[in-house]
mmCIF file of the C-alpha atoms, coordinates in Angstrom:
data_MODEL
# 
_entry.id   MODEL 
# 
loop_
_atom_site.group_PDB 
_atom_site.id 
_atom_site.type_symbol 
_atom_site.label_atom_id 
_atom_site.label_alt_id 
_atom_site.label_comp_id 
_atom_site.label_asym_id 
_atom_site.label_entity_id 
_atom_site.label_seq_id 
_atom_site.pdbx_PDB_ins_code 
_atom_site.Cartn_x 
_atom_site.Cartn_y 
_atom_site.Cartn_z 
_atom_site.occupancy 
_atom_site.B_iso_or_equiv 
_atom_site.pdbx_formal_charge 
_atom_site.auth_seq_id 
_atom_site.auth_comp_id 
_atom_site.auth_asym_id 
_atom_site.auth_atom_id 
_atom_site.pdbx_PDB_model_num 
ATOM 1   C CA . UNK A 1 1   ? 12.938  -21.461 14.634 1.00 0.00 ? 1   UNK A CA 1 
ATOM 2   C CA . UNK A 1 2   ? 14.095  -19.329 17.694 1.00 0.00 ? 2   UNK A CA 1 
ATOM 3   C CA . UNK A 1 3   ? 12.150  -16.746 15.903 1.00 0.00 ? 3   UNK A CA 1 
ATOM 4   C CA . UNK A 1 4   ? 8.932   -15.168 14.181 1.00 0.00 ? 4   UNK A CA 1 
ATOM 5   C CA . UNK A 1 5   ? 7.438   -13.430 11.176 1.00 0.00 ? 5   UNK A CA 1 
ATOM 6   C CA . UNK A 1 6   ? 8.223   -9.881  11.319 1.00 0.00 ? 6   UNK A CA 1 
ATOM 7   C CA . UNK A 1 7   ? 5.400   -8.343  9.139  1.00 0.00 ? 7   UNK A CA 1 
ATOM 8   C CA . UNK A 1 8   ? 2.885   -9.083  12.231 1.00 0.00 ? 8   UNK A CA 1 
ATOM 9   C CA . UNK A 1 9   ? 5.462   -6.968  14.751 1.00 0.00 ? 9   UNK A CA 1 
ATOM 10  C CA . UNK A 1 10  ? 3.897   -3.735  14.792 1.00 0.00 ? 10  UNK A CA 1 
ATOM 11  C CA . UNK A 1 11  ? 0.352   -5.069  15.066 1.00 0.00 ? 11  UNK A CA 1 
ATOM 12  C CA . UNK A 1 12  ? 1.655   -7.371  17.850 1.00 0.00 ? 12  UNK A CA 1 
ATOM 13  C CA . UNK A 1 13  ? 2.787   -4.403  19.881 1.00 0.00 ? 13  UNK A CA 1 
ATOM 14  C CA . UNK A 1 14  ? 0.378   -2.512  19.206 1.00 0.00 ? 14  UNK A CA 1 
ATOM 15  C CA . UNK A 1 15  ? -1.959  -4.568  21.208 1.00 0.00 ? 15  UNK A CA 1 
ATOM 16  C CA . UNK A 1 16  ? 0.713   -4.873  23.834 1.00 0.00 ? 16  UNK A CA 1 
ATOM 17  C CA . UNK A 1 17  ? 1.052   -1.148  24.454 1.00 0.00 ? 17  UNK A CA 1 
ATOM 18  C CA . UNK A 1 18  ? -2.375  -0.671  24.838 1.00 0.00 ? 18  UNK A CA 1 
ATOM 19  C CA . UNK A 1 19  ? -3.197  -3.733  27.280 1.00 0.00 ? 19  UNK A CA 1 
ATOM 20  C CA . UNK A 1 20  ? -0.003  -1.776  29.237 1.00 0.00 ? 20  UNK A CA 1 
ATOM 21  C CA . UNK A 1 21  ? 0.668   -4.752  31.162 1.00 0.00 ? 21  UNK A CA 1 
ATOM 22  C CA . UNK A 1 22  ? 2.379   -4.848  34.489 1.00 0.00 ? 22  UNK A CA 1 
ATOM 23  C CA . UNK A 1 23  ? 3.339   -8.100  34.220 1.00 0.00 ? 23  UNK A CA 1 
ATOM 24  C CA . UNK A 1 24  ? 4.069   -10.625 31.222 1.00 0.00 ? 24  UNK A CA 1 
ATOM 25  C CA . UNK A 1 25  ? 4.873   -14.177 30.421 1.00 0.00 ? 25  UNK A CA 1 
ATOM 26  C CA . UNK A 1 26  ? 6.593   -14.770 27.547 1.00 0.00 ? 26  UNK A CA 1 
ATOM 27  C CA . UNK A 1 27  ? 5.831   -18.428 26.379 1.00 0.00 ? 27  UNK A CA 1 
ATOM 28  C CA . UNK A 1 28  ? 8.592   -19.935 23.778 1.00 0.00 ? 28  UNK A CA 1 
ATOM 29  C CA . UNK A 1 29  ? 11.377  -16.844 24.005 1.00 0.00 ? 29  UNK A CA 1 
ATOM 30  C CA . UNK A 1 30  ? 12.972  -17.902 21.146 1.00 0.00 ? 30  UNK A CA 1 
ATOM 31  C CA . UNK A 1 31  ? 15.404  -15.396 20.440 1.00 0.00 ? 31  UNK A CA 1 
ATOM 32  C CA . UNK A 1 32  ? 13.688  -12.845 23.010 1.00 0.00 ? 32  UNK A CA 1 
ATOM 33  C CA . UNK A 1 33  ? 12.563  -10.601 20.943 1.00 0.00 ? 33  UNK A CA 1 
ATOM 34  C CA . UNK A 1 34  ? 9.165   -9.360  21.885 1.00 0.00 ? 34  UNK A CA 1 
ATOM 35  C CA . UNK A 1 35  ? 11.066  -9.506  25.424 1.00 0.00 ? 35  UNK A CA 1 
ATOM 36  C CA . UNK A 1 36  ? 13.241  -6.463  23.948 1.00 0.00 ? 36  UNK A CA 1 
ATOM 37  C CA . UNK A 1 37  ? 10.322  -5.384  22.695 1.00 0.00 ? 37  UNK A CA 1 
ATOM 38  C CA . UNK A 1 38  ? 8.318   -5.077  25.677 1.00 0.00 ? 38  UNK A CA 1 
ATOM 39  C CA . UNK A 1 39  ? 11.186  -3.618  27.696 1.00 0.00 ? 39  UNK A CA 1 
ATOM 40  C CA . UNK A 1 40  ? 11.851  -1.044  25.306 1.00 0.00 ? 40  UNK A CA 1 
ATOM 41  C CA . UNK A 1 41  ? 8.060   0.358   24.565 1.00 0.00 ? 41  UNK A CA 1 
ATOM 42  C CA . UNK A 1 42  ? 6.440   -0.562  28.111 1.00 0.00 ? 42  UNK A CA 1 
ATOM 43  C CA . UNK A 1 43  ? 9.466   0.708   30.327 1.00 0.00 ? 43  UNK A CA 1 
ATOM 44  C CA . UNK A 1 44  ? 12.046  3.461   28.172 1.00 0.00 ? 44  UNK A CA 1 
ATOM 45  C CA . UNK A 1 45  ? 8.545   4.935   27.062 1.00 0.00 ? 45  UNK A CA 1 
ATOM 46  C CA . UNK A 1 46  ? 6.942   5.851   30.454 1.00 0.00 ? 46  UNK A CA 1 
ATOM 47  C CA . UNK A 1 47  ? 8.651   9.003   30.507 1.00 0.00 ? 47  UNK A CA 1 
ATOM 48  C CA . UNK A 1 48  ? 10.882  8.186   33.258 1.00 0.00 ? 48  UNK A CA 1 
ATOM 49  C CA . UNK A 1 49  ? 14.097  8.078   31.656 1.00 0.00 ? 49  UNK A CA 1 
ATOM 50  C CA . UNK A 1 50  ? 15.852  5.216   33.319 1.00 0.00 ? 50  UNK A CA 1 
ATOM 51  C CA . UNK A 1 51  ? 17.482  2.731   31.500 1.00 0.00 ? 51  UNK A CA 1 
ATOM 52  C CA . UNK A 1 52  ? 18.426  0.569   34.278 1.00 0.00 ? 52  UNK A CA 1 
ATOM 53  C CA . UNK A 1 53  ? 15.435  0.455   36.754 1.00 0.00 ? 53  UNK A CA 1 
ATOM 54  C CA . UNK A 1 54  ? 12.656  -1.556  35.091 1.00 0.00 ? 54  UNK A CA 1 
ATOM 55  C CA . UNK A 1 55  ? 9.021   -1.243  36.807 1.00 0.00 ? 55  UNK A CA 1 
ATOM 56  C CA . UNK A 1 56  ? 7.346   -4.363  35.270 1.00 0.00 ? 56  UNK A CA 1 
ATOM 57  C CA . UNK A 1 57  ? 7.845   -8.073  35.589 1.00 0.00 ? 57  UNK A CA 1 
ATOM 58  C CA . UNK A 1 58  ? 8.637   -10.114 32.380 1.00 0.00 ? 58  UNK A CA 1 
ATOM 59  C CA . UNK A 1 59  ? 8.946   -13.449 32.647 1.00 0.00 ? 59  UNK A CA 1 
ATOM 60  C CA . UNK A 1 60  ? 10.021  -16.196 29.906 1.00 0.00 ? 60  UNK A CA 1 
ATOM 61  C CA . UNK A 1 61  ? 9.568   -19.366 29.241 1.00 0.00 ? 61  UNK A CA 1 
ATOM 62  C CA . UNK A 1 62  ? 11.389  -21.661 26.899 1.00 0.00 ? 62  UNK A CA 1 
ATOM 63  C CA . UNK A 1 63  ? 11.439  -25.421 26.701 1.00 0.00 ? 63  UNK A CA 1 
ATOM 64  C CA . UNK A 1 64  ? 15.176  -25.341 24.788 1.00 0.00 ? 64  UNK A CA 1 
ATOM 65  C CA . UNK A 1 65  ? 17.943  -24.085 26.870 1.00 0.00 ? 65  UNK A CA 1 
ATOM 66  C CA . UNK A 1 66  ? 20.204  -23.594 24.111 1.00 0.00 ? 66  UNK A CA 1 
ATOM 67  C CA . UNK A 1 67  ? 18.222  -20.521 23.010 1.00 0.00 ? 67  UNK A CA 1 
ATOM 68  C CA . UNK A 1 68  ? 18.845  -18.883 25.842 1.00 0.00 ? 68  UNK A CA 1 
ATOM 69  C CA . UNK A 1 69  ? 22.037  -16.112 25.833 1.00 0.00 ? 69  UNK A CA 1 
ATOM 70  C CA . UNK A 1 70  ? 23.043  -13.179 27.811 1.00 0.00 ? 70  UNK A CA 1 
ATOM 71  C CA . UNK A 1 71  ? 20.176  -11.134 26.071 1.00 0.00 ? 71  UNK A CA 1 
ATOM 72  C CA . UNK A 1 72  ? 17.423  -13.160 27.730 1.00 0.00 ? 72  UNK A CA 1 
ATOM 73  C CA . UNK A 1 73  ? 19.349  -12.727 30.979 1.00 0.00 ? 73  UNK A CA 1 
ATOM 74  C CA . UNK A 1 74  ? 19.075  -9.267  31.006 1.00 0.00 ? 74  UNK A CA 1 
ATOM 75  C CA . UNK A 1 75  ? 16.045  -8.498  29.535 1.00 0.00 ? 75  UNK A CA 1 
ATOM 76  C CA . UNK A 1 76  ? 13.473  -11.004 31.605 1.00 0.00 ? 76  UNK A CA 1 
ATOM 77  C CA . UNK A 1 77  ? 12.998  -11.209 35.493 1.00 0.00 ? 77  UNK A CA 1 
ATOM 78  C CA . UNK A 1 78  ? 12.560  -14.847 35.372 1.00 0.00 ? 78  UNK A CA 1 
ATOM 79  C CA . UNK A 1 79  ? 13.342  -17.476 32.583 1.00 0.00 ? 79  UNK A CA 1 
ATOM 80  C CA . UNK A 1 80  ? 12.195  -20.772 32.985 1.00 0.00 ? 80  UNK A CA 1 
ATOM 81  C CA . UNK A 1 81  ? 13.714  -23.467 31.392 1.00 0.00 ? 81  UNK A CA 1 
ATOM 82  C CA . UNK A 1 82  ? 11.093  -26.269 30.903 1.00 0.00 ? 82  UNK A CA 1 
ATOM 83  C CA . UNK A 1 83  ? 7.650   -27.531 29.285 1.00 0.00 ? 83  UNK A CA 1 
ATOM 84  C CA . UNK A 1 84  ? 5.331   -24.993 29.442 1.00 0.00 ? 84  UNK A CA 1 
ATOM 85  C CA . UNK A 1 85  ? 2.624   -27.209 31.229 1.00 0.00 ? 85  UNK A CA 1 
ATOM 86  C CA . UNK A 1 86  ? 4.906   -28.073 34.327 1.00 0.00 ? 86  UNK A CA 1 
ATOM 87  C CA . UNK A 1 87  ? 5.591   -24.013 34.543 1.00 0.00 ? 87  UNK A CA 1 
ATOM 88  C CA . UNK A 1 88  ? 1.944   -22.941 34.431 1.00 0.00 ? 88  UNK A CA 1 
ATOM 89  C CA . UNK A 1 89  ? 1.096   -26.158 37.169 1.00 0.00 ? 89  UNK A CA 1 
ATOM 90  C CA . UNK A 1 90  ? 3.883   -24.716 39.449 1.00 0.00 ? 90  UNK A CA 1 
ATOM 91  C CA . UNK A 1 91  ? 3.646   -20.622 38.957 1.00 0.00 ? 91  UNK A CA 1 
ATOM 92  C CA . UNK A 1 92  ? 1.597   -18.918 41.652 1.00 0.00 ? 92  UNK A CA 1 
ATOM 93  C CA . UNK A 1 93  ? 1.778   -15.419 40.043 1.00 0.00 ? 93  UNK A CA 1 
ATOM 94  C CA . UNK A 1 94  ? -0.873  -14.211 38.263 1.00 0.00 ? 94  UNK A CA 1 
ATOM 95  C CA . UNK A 1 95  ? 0.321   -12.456 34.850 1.00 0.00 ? 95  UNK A CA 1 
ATOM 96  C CA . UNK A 1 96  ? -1.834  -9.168  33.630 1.00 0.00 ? 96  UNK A CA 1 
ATOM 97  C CA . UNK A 1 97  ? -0.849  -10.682 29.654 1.00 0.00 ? 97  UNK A CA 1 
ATOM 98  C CA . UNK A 1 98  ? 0.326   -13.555 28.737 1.00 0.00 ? 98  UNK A CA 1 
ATOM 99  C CA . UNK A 1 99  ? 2.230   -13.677 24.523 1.00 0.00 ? 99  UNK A CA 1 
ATOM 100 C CA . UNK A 1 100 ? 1.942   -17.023 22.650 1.00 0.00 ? 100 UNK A CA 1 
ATOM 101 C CA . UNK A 1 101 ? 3.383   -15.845 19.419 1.00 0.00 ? 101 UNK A CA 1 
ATOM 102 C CA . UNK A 1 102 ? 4.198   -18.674 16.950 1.00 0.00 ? 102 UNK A CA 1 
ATOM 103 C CA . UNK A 1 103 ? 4.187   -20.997 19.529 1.00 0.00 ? 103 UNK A CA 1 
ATOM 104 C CA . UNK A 1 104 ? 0.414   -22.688 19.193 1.00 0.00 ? 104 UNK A CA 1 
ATOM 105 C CA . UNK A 1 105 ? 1.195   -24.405 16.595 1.00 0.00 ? 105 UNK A CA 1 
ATOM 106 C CA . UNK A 1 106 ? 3.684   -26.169 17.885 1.00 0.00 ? 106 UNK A CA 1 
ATOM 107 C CA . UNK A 1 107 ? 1.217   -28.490 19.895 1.00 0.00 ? 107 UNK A CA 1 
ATOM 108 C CA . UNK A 1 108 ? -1.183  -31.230 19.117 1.00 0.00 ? 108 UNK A CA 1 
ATOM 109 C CA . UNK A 1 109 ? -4.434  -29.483 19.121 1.00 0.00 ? 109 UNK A CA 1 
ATOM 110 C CA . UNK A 1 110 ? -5.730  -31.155 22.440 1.00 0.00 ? 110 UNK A CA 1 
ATOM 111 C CA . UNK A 1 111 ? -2.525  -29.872 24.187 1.00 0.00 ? 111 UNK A CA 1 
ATOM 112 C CA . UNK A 1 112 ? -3.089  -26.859 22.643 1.00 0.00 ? 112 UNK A CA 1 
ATOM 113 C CA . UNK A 1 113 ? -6.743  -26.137 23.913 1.00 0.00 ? 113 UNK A CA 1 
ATOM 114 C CA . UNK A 1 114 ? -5.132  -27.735 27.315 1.00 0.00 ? 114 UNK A CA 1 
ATOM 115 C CA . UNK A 1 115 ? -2.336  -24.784 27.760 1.00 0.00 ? 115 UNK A CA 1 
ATOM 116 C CA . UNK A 1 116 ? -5.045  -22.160 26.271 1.00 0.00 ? 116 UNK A CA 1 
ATOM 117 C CA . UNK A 1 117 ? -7.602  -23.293 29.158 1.00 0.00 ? 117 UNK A CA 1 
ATOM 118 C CA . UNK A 1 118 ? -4.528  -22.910 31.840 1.00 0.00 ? 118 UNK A CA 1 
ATOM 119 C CA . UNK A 1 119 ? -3.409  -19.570 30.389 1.00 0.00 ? 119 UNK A CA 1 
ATOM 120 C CA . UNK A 1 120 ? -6.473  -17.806 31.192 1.00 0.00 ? 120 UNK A CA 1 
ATOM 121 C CA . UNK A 1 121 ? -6.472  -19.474 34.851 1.00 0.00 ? 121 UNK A CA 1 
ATOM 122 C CA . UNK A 1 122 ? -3.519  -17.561 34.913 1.00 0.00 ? 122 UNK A CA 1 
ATOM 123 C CA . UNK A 1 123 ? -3.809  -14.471 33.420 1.00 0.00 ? 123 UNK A CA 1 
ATOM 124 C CA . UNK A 1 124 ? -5.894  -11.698 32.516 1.00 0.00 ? 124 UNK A CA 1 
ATOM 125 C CA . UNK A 1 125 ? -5.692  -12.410 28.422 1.00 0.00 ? 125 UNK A CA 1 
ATOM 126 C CA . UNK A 1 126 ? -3.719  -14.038 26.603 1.00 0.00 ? 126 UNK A CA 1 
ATOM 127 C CA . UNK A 1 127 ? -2.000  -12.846 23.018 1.00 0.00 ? 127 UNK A CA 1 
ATOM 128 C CA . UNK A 1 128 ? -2.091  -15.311 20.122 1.00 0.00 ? 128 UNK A CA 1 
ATOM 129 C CA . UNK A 1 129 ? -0.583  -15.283 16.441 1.00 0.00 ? 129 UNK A CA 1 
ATOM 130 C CA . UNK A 1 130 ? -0.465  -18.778 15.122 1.00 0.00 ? 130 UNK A CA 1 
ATOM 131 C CA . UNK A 1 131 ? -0.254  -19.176 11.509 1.00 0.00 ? 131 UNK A CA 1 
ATOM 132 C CA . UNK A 1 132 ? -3.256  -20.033 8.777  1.00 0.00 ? 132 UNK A CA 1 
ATOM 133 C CA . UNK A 1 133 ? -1.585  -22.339 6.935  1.00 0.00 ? 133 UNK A CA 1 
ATOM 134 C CA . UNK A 1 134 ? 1.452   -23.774 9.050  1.00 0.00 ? 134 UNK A CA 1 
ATOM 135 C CA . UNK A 1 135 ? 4.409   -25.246 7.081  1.00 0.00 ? 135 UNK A CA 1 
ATOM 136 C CA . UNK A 1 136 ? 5.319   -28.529 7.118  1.00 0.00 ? 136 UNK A CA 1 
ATOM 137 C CA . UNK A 1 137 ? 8.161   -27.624 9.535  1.00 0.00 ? 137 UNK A CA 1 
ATOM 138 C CA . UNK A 1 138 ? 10.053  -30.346 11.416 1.00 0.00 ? 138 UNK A CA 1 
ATOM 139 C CA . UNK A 1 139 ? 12.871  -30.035 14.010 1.00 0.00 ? 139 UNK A CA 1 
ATOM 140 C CA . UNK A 1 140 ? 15.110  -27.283 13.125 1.00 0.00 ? 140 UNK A CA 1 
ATOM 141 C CA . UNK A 1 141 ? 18.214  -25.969 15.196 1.00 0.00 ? 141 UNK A CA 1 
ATOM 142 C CA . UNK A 1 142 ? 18.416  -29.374 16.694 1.00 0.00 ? 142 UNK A CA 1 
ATOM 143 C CA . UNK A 1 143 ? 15.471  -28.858 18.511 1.00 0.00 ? 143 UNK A CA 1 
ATOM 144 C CA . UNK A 1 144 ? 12.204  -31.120 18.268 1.00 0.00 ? 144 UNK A CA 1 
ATOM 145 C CA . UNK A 1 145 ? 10.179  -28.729 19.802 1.00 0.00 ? 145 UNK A CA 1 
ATOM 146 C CA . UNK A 1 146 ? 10.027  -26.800 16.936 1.00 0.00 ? 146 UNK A CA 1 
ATOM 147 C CA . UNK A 1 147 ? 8.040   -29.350 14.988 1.00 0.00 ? 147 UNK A CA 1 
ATOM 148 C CA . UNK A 1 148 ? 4.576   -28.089 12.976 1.00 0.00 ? 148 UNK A CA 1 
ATOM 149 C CA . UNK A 1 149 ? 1.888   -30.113 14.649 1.00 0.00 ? 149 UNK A CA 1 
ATOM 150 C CA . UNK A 1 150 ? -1.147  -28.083 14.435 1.00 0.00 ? 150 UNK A CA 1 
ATOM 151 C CA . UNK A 1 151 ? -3.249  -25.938 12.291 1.00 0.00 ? 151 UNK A CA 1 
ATOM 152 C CA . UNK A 1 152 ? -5.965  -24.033 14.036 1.00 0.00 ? 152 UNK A CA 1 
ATOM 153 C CA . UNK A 1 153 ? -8.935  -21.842 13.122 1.00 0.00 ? 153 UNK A CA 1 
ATOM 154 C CA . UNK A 1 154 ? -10.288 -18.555 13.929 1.00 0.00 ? 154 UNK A CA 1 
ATOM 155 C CA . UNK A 1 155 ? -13.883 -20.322 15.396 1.00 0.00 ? 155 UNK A CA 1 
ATOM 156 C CA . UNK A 1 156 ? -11.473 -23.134 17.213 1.00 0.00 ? 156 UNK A CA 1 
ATOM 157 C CA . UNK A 1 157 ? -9.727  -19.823 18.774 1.00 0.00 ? 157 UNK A CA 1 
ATOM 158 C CA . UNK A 1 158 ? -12.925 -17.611 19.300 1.00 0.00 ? 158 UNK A CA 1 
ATOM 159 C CA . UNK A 1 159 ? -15.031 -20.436 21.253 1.00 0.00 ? 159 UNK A CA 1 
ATOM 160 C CA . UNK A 1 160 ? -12.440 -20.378 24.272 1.00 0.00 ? 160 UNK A CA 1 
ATOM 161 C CA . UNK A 1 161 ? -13.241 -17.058 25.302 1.00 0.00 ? 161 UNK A CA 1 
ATOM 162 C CA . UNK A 1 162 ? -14.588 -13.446 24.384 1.00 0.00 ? 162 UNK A CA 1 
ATOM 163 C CA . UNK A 1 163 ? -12.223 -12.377 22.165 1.00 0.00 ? 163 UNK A CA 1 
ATOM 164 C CA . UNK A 1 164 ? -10.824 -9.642  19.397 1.00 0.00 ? 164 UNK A CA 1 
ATOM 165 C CA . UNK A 1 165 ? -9.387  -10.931 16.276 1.00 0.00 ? 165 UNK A CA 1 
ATOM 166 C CA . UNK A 1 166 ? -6.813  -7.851  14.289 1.00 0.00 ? 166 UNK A CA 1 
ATOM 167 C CA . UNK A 1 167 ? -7.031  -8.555  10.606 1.00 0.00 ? 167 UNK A CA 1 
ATOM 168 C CA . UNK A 1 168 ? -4.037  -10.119 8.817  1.00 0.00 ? 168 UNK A CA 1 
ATOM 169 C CA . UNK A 1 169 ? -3.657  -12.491 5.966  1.00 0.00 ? 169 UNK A CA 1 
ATOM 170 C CA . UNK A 1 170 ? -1.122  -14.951 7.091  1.00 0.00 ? 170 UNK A CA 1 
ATOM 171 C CA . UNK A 1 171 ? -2.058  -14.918 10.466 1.00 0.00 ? 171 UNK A CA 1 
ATOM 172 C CA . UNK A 1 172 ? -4.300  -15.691 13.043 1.00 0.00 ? 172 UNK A CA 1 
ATOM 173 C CA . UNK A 1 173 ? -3.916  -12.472 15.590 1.00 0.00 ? 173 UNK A CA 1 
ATOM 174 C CA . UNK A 1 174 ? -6.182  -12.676 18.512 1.00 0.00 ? 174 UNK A CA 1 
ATOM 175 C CA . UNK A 1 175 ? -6.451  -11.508 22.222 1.00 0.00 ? 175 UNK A CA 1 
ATOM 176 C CA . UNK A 1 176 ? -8.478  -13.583 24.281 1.00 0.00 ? 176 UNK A CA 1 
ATOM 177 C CA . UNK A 1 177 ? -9.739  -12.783 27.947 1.00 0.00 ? 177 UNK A CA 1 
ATOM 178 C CA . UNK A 1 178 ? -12.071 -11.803 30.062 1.00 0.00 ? 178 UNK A CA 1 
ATOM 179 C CA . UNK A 1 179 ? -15.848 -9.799  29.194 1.00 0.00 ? 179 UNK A CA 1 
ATOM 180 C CA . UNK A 1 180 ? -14.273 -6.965  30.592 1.00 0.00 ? 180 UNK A CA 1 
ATOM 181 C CA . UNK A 1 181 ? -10.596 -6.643  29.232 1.00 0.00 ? 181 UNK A CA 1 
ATOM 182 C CA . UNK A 1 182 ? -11.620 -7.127  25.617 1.00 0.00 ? 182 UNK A CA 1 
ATOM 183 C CA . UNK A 1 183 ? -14.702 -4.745  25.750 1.00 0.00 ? 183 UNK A CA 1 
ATOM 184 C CA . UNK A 1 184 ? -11.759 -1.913  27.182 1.00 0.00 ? 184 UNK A CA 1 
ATOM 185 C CA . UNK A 1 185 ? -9.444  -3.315  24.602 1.00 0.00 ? 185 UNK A CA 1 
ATOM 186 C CA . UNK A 1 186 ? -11.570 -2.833  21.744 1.00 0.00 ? 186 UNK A CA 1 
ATOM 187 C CA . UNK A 1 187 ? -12.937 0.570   22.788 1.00 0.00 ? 187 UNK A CA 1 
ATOM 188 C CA . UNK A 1 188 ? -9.272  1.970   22.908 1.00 0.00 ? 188 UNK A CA 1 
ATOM 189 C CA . UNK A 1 189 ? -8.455  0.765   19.525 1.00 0.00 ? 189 UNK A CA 1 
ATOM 190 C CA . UNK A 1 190 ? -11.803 2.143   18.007 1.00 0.00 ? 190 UNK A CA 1 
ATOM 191 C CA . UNK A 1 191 ? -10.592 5.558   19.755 1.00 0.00 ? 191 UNK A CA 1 
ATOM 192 C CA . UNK A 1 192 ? -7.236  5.408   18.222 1.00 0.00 ? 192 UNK A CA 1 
ATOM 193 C CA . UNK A 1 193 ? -9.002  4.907   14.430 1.00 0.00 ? 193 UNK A CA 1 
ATOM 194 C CA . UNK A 1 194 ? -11.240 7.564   15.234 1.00 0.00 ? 194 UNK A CA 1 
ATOM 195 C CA . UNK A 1 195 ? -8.625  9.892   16.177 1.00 0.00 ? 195 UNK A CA 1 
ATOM 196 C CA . UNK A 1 196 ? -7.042  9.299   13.241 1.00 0.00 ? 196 UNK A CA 1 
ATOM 197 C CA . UNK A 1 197 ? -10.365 10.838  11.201 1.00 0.00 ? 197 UNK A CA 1 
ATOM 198 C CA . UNK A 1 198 ? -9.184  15.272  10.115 1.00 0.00 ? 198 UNK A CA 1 
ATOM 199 C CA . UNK A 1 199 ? -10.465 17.280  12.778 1.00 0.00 ? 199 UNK A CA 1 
ATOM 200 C CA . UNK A 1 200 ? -11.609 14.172  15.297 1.00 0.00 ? 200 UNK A CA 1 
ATOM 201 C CA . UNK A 1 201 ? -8.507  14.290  17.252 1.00 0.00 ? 201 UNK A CA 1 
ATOM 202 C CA . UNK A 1 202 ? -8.947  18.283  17.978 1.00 0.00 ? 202 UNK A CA 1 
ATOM 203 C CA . UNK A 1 203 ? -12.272 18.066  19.155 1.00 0.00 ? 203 UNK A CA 1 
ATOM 204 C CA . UNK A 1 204 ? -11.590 14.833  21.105 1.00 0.00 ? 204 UNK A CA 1 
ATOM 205 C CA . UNK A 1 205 ? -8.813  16.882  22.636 1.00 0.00 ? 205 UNK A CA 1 
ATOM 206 C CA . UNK A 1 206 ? -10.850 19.643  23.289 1.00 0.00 ? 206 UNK A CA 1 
ATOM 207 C CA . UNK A 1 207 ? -13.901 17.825  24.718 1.00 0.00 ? 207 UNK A CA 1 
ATOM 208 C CA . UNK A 1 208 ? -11.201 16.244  27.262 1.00 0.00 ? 208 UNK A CA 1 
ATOM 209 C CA . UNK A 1 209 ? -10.137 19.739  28.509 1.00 0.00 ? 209 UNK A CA 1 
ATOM 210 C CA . UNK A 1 210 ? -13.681 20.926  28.858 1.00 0.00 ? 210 UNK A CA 1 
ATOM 211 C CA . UNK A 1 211 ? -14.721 17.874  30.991 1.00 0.00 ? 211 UNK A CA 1 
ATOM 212 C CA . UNK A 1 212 ? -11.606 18.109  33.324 1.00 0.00 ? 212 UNK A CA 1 
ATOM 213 C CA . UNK A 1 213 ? -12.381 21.902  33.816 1.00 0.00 ? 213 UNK A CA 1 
ATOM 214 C CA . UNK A 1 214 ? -15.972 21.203  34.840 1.00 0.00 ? 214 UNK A CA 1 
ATOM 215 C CA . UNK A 1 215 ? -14.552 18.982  37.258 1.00 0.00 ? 215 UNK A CA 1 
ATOM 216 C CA . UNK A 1 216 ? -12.009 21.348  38.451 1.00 0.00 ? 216 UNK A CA 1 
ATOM 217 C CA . UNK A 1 217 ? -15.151 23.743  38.776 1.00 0.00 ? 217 UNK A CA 1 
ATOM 218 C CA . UNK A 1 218 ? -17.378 21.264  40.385 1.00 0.00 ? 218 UNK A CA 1 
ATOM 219 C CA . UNK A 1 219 ? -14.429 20.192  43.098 1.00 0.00 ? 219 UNK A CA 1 
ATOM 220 C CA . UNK A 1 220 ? -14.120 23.704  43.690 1.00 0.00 ? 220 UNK A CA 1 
ATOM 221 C CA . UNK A 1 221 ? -17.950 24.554  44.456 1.00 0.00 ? 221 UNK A CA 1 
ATOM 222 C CA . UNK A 1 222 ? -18.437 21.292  46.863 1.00 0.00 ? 222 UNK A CA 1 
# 
């Protein structure tokens, strides 16, 4: 369908907010939803207050142009309307995070670990959900692309690249990239649990003013 669970949403952007890309690719818009969704939390939530200026480059890509409506138009920088392997071949932009949501399992599994493998040439990380236990969906909406073809595993997933899985029981929800980006990734969600602790938050508050006035104090000395 032109569309996704919803029950994984908030975990989704979650991990989207605190990647704070500058740039996205969108793979299988669908309905454009996590296009909205990006727009809204990444750009009316920078404190800037315009609703008409947007900062950040989101890009789509969807293999069935009837999906597409005056929605998409407005809401991504570039849609492109065609098989995801011909757009990653011809893109020369790099993208900071790339969303596959619902969308893996529409591929054979050695097409699959083919698109993962040109993702990451072409991004920074990539954002999976792909369901545990697929349906046994066909075409729906009169499109074929839509067809159930795979089922894939957390080890198939985590053997492509350093990863960090986010617990869910339907769902396989991972972010894979580089060493680097999922080591800063899974420090800032350990810091958001942790500030979640009575009393934590305060004295990580207060520990952050202290350090910035020593540094204040220090600047002023040299």
């Amino acid at each position: 369908m032109p569309s996704s669970q919803h029950y994984h949403i908030s975990k989704i952007m979650d991990i989207i907010i605190h990647i704070n890309p500058m740039s996205i690719l969108d793979i299988g818009t669908g309905f454009g939803k996590y296009g909205v969704l990006c727009r809204e939390y990444l750009e009316l939530w920078d404190g800037r207050h315009n609703y008409s200026q947007f900062l950040r480059r989101i890009d789509g890509v969807e293999v069935f142009g009837d999906y597409i409506t005056p929605l998409h138009k407005f809401v991504y920088n570039n849609i492109y309307i065609s098989d995801i392997m011909e757009v990653l071949d011809k893109i020369e932009s790099r993208y900071d995070l790339v969303l596959l949501i619902d969308v893996l399992e529409h591929f054979e599994k050695h097409q699959g670990e083919i698109l993962l493998h040109k993702i990451l040439d072409k991004s920074n990380g990539v954002l999976i959900s792909t369901p545990k236990k697929p349906s046994s969906q066909k075409d729906a909406f009169g499109n074929v692309y839509e067809t159930h073809r795979s089922k894939w595993t957390k080890g198939e997933l985590s053997n492509l690249a350093p990863n960090l899985f986010i617990n869910d029981r339907v769902s396989h929800i991972a972010y894979l990239g580089n060493d680097g980006n999922v080591t800063r990734l899974k420090r800032n969600l350990r810091l958001k649990e942790v500030s979640k602790i009575p009393g934590v938050s305060f004295s990580m508050n207060r520990a952050d003013r202290l350090i910035k006035k020593v540094t204040r104090m220090k600047n002023t000395i040299n």
